[in-house]
C-alpha positions in Angstrom: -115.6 -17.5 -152.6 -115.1 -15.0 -149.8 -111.8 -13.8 -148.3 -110.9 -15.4 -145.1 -111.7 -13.4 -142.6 -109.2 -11.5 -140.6 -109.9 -11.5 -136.9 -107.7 -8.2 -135.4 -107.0 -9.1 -131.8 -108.9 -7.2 -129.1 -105.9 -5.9 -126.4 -107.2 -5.9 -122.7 -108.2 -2.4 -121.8 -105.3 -0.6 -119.2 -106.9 -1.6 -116.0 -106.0 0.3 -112.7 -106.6 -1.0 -109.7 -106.4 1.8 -107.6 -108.9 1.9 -104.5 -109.2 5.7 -104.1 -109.2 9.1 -106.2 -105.7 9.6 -105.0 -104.6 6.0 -106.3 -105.9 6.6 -109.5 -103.9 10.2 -110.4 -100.6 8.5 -111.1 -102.2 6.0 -113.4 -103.8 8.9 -114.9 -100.5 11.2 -114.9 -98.9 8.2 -116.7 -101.5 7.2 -119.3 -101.1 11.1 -120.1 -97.2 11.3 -120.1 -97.5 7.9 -122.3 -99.6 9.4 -125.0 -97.5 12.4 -125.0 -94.1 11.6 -124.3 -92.4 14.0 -126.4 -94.7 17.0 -124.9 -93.1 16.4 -121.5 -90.6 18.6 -120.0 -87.6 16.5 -118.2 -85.8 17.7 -115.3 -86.5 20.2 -113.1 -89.1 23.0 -114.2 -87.5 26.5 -114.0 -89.0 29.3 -111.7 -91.1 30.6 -113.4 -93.4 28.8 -115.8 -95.8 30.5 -118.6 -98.8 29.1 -117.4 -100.7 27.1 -114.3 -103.6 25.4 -114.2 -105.8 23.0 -111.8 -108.1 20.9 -113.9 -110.7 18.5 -112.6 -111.4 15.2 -115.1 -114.6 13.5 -114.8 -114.0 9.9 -116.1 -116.8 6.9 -116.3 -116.6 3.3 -115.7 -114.6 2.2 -119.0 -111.9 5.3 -118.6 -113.8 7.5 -121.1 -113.4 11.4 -120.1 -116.9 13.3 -119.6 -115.9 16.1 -118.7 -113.3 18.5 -117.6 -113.7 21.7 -115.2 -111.3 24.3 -114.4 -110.9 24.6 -111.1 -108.0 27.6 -111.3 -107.9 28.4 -115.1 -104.4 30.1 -116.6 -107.0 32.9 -118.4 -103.8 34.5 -119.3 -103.2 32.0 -121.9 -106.6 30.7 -123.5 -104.3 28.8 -125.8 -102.6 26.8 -123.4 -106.4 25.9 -121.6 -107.7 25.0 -125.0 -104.4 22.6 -125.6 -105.1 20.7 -122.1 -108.6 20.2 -122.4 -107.6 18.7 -125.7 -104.6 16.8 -125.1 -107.1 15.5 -122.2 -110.0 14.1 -124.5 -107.6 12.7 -127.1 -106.1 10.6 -124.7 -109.5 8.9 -123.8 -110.1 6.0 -122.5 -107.7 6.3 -119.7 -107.1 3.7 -117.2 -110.0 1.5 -116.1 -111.1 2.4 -112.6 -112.5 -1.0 -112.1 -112.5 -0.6 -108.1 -113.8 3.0 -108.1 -116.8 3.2 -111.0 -116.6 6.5 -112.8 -114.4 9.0 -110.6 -113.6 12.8 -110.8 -109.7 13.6 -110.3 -107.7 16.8 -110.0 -104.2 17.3 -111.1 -102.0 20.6 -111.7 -100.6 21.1 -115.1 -97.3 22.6 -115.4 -97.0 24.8 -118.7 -93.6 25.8 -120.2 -93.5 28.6 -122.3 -92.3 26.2 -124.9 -95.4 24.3 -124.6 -93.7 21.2 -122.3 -95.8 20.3 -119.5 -95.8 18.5 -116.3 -98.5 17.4 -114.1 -97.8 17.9 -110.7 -98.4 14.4 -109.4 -95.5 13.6 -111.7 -93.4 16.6 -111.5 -89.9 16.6 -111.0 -89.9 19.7 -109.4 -89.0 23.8 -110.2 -85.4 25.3 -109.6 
């Protein structure tokens, strides 16, 4: 006799329903902060942070990243561009773009020198 099979249920994948580029970058900042909520600086940023970067995020039709392309790279601190580009494909699949197809997005990450981040479409802001 075989086991009874055990069916796992399939959760819907997190849709987002934004209708431009610009729609879709919260959805994005918050899948991120979501997977990394202990990684996120709270409060205001002080003035001067260890590291800056702009990062363009190539995503396809099911919210799986591509590909990621530094757009103003913090090649001060190879450490801290090799720890976004990771934190970036290990939170894969993001949001759905269902209205948009696959879509490129840009967002500023905010580096702490005690590795606490921001994104800047999410940022509470510097002192």
């Amino acid at each position: 006799m075989l086991p009874p099979v055990v069916q796992t249920p399939v959760l819907p994948p997190n849709i987002s329903r934004a209708a431009s580029v610009q729609d879709y970058r919260p959805d994005a900042a918050r899948h991120l902060y979501k997977n990394n909520g202990d990684r996120i600086y709270t409060g205001k940023l002080p003035p001067l942070l260890y590291a800056v970067g702009v990062l363009e995020t190539n995503i396809d039709a099911r919210g799986f990243v591509t590909g990621v392309r530094w757009m103003r790279a913090p090649t001060h601190a190879p450490e801290v561009m090799a720890e976004i580009e990771r934190t970036i494909r290990l939170a894969s699949p993001f949001p759905v773009p269902a209205r948009l197809g696959k879509l490129t997005y840009t967002d500023t990450w905010l580096w702490h020198k005690s590795g606490q981040f921001q994104l800047h479409t999410l940022s509470e802001g510097q002192l």
